[in-house]
C-alpha positions as CSV (number, residue, x, y, z in Angstrom):
1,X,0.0,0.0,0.0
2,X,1.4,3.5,-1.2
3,X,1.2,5.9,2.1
4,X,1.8,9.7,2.4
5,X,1.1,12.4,-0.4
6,X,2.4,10.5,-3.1
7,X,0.2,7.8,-2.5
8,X,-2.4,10.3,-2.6
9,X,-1.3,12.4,-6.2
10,X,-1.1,8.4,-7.3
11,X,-5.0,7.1,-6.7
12,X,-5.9,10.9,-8.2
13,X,-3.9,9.8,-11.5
14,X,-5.7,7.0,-11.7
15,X,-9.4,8.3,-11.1
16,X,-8.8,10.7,-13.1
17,X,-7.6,8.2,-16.0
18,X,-10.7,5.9,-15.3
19,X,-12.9,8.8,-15.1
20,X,-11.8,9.7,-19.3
21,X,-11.4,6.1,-19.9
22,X,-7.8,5.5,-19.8
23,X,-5.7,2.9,-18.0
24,X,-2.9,4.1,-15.6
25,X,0.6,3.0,-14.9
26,X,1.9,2.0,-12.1
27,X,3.9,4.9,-11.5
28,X,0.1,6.7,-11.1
29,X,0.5,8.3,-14.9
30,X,-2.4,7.8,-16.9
31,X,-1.8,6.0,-20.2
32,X,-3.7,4.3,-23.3
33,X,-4.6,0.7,-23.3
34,X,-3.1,-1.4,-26.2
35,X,-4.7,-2.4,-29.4
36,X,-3.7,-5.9,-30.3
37,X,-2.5,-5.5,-34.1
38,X,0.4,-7.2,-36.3
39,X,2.7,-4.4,-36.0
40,X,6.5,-4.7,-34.2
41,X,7.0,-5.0,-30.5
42,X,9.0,-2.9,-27.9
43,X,10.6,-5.0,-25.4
44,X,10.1,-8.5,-23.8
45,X,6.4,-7.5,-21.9
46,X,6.1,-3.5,-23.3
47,X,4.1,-4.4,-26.6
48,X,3.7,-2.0,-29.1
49,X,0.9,0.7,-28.8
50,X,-1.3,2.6,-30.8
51,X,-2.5,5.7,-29.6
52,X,-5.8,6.2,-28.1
53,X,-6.0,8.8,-30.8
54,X,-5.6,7.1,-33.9
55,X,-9.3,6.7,-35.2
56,X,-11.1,3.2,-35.4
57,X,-7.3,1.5,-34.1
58,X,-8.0,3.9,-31.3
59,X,-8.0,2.6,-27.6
60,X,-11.1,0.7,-27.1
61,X,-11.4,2.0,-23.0
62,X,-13.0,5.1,-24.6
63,X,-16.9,4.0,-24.1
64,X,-17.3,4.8,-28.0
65,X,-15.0,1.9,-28.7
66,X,-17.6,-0.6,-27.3
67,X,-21.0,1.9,-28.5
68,X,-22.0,1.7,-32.2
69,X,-19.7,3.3,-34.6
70,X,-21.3,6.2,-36.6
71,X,-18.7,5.8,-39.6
72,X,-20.5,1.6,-39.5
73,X,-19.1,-1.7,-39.3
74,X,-15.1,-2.4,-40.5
75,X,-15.3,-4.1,-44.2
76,X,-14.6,-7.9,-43.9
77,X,-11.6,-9.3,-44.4
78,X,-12.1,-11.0,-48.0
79,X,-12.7,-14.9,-47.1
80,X,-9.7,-16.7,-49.6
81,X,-7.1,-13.7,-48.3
82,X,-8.3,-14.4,-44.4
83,X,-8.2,-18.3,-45.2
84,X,-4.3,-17.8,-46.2
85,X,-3.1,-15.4,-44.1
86,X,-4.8,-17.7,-40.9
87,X,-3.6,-20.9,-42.0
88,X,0.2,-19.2,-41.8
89,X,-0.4,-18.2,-39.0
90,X,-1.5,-21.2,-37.5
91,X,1.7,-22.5,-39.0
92,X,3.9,-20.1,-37.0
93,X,1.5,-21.4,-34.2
94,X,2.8,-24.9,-34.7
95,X,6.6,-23.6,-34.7
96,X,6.1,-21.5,-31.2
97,X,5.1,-25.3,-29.6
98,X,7.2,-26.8,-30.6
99,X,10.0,-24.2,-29.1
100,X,7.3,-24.0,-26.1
101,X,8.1,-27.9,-25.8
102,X,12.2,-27.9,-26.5
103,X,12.5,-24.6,-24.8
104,X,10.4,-26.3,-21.4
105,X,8.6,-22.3,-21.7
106,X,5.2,-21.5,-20.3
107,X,2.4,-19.4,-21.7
108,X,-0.7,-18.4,-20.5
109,X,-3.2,-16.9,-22.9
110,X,-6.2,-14.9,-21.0
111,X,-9.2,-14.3,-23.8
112,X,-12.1,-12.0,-22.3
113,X,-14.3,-9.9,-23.2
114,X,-17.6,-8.9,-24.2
115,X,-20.5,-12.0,-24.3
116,X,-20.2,-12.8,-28.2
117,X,-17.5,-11.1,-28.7
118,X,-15.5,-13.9,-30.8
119,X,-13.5,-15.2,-28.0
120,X,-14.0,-18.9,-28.3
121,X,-13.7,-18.9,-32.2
122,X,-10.5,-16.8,-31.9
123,X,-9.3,-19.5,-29.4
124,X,-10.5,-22.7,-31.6
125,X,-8.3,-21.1,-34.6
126,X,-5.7,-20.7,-31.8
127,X,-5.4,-24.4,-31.0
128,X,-6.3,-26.0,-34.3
129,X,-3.5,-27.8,-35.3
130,X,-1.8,-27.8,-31.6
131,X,-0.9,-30.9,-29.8
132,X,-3.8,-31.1,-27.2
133,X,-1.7,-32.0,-24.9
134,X,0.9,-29.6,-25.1
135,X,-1.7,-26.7,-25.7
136,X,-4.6,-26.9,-23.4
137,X,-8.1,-25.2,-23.2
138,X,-9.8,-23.8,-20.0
139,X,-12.9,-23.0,-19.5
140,X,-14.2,-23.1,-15.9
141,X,-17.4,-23.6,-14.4
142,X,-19.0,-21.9,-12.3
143,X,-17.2,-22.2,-8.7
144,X,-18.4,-24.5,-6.4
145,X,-19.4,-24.9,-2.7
146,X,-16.0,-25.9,-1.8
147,X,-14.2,-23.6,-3.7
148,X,-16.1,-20.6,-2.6
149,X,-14.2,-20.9,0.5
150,X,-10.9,-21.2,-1.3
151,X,-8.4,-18.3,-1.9
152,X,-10.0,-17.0,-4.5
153,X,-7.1,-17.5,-7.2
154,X,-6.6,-21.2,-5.4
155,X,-8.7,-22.8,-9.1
156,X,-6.9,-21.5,-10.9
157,X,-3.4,-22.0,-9.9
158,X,-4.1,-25.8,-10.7
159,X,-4.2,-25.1,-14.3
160,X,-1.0,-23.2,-14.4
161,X,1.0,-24.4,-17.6
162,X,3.6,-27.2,-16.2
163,X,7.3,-26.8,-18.4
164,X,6.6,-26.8,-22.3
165,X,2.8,-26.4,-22.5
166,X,0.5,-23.7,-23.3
167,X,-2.6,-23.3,-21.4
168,X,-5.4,-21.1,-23.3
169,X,-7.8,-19.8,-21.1
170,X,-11.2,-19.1,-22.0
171,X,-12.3,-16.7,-19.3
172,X,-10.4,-16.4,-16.4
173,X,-9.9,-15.0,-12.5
174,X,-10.8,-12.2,-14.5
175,X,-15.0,-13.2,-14.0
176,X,-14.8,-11.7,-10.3
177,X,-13.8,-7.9,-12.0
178,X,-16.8,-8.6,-15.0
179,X,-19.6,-10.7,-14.1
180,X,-19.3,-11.2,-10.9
181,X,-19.3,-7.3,-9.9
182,X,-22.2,-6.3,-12.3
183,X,-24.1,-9.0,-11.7
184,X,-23.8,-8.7,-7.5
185,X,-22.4,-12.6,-7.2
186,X,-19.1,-11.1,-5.2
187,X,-19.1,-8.7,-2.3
188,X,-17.4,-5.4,-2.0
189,X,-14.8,-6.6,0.0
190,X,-14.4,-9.2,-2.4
191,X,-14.0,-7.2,-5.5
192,X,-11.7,-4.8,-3.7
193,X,-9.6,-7.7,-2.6
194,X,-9.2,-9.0,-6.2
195,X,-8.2,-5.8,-7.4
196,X,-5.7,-5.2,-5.2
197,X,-4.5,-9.5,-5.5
198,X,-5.0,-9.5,-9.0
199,X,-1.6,-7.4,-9.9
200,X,0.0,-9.2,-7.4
201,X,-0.4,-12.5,-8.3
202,X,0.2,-11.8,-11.7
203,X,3.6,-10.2,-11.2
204,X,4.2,-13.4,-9.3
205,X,3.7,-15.7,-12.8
206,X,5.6,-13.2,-14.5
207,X,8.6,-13.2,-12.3
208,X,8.2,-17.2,-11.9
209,X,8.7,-17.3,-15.8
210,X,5.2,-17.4,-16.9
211,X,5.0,-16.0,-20.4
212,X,1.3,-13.9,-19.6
213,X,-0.5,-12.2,-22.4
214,X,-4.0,-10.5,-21.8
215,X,-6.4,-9.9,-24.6
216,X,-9.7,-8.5,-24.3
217,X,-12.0,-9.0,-27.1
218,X,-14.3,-5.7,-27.8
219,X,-17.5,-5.9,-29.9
220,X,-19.9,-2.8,-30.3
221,X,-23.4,-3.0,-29.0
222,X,-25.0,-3.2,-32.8
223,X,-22.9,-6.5,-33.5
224,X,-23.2,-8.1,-30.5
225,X,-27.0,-7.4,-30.2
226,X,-27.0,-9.3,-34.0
227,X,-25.1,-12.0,-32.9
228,X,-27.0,-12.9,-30.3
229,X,-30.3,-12.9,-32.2
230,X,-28.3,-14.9,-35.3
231,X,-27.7,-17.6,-31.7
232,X,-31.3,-17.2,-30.9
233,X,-32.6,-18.2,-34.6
234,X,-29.9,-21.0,-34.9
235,X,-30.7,-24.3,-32.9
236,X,-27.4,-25.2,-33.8
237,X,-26.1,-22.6,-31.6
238,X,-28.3,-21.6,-29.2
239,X,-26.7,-23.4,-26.3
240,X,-24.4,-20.6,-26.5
241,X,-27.0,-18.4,-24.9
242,X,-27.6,-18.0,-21.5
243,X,-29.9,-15.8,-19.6
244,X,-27.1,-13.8,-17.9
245,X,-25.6,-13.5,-21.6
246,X,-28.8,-11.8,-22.5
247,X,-28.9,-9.6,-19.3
248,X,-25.9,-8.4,-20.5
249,X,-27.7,-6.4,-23.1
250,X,-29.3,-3.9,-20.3
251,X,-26.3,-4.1,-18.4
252,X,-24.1,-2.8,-21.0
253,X,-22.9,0.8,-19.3
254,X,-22.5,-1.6,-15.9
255,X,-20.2,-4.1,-17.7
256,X,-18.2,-1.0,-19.5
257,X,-17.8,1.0,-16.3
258,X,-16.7,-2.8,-15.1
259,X,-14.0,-3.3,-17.7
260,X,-12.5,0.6,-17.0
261,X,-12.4,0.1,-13.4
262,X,-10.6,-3.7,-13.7
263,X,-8.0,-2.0,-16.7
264,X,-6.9,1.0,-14.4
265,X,-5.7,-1.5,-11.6
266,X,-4.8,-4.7,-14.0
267,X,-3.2,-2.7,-17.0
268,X,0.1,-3.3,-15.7
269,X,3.8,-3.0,-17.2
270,X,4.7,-6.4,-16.5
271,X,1.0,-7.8,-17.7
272,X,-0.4,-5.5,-19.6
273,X,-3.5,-5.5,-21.4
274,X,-4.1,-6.0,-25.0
275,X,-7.6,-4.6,-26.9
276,X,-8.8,-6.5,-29.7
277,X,-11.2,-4.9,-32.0
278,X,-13.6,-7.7,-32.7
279,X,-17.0,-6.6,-34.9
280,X,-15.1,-8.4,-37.8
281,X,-14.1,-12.0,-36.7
282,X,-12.0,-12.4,-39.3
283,X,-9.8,-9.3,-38.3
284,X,-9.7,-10.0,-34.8
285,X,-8.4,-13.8,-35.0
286,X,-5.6,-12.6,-38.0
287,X,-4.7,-9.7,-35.4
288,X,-4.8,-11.5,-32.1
289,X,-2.5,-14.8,-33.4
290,X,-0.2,-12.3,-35.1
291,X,0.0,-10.3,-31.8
292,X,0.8,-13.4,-29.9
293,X,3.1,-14.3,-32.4
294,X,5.4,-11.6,-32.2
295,X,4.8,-11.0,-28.4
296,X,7.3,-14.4,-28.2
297,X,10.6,-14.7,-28.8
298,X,10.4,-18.2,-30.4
299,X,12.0,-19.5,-33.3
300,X,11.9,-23.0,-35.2
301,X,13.5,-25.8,-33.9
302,X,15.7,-28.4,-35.7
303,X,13.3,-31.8,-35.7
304,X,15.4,-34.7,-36.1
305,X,14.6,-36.7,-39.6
306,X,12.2,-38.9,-39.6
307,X,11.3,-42.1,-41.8
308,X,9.1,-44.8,-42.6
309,X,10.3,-48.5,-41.3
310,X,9.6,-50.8,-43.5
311,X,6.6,-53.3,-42.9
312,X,8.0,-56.5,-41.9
313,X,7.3,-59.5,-43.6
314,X,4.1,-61.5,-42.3
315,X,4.4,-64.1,-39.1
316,X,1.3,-66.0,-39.5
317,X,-1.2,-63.6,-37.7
318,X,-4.7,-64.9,-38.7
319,X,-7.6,-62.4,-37.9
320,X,-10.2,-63.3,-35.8
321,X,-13.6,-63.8,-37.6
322,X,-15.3,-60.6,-38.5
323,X,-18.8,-62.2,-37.2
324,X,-16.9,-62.2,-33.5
325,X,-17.0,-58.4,-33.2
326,X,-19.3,-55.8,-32.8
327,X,-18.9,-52.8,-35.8
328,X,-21.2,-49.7,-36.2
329,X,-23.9,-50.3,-38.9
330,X,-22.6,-48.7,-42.4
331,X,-25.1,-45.4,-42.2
332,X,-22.1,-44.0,-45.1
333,X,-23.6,-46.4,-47.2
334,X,-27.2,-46.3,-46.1
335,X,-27.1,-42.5,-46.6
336,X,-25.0,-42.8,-49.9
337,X,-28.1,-44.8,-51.6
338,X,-30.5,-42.5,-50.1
339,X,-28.9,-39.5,-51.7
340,X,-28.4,-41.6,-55.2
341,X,-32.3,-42.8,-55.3
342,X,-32.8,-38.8,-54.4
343,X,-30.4,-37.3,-57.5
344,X,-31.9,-40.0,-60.1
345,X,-36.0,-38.3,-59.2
346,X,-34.9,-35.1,-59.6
């Protein structure tokens, strides 16, 4: 805790920044949040910046960045260019694990954000050609009875990366700054604790070795209002719909005075936020990988050679019977005569 008068000029600095929307440093000086791009980097944690007043790459604390944008929705990133430029990325992806793996590193990847913001697709393209067990997904449930009375961080901790594997969470301690403060599931004592825990337990994985990268995933109003009816309309997808993802609709200014409030005491230098601008899905998955990408200081790793034996010659195996097992019944071929009869009447 920061006694005396310069404590005092510091928590002015940052209400002050909170109050127009800005993130402060730790030193008490206000300062922009960071817009997840594929530009350069400065430094090992420092990540490069865009200025909070650089149009639509502006910083997206400002409450217009999460509001409906007057000048309308980003153009799509053309389908066959997004299809290439992903797949080399997800390429590069394969690379950083396997130097995750030689190299015994650890990485932690927060994703949060807005309900429907593009979160979990960003992190399926994240981990599609990833060993599974090398690169892990974590999405937690709701606490429960037990671990209510835990130290609140204490779930988490569990699935901490171990040397060489990458763990990808979906969500994180992050819930008790978001949902769990707008929605009144936490006390005040609670919240306040987690803020003032949060950068603390953080600089801890840091300084343990933890490779921690933050990105928060921000949608306007307009889009996430239409992807959540496109959920409602599609049976395929409705499970992704919750009640409390549909409260968040009224409880938009709550959740944005939320996210300002957790950035001013979470934004810090050694884990700093990163804002991805997310109305275009396409965009935000290209920008976020590539961000990640050049946030670590990987490179590829030698593989030794590897060859085809050849089959050796046969030693008198003799398969069992086929009528002694049990095999699925051939729907492929059920369907496949079912689609024939169906092309031949039209």
């Amino acid at each position: 805790m920061v006694a005396g008068s310069d404590g005092k000029a510091k928590r002015a600095a940052r209400d002050k920044a909170a109050a127009r929307g800005k993130t402060a440093a730790p030193d008490g000086r206000a300062r922009p949040g960071r817009v997840a791009g594929s530009g350069g980097l400065a430094g090992h944690q420092g990540l490069a910046a865009h200025d909070g007043e650089s149009g639509r790459a502006g910083l997206a604390t400002h409450a217009s960045a999460e509001s409906s944008d007057p000048a309308g929705p980003l153009e799509q990133l053309p389908k066959k260019a997004y299809h290439t430029e992903l797949y080399r990325l997800q390429a590069e992806l394969v690379k950083l694990q396997e130097w995750v793996r030689a190299e015994r590193a650890r990485i932690v990847v927060i994703f949060e954000g807005r309900d429907a913001a593009g979160k979990g697709s960003t992190i399926k393209r994240v981990a599609e050609f990833l060993n599974p067990r090398l690169a892990r997904i974590v999405a937690l449930p709701a606490p429960t009875e037990r671990e209510q009375t835990e130290w609140y961080f204490q779930r988490y901790v569990e699935h901490l990366p171990a040397g060489g594997q990458i763990v990808l969470l979906d969500r994180s301690w992050y819930n008790r700054a978001g949902v769990e403060r707008v929605m009144g599931f936490c006390s005040k004592e609670e919240y306040g604790r987690f803020l003032h825990q949060c950068p603390i337990f953080e600089r801890l994985l840091v300084e343990d070795g933890i490779l921690l990268r933050k990105y928060w995933f921000s949608v306007s109003d307009d889009e996430q209002e239409r992807r959540f009816r496109s959920r409602l309309e599609d049976p395929m997808r409705r499970w992704k719909l919750s009640p409390m993802d549909l409260d968040s609709i009224s409880q938009w200014e709550n959740y944005s005075r939320a996210k300002d409030e957790m950035f001013v005491h979470t934004d810090i230098q050694e884990a700093p936020w990163f804002v991805v601008e997310s109305d275009d899905k396409r965009r935000a998955r290209i920008n976020m990988i590539a961000h990640l990408l050049s946030s670590v200081p990987y490179h590829d790793v030698q593989r030794l050679p590897l060859a085809l034996p050849p089959r050796p010659a046969a030693q008198g195996y003799v398969r069992a019977p086929r009528e002694l097992q049990t095999y699925v019944p051939d729907h492929a071929a059920a369907f496949e005569r079912h689609h024939d009869h169906e092309s031949r009447d039209r």
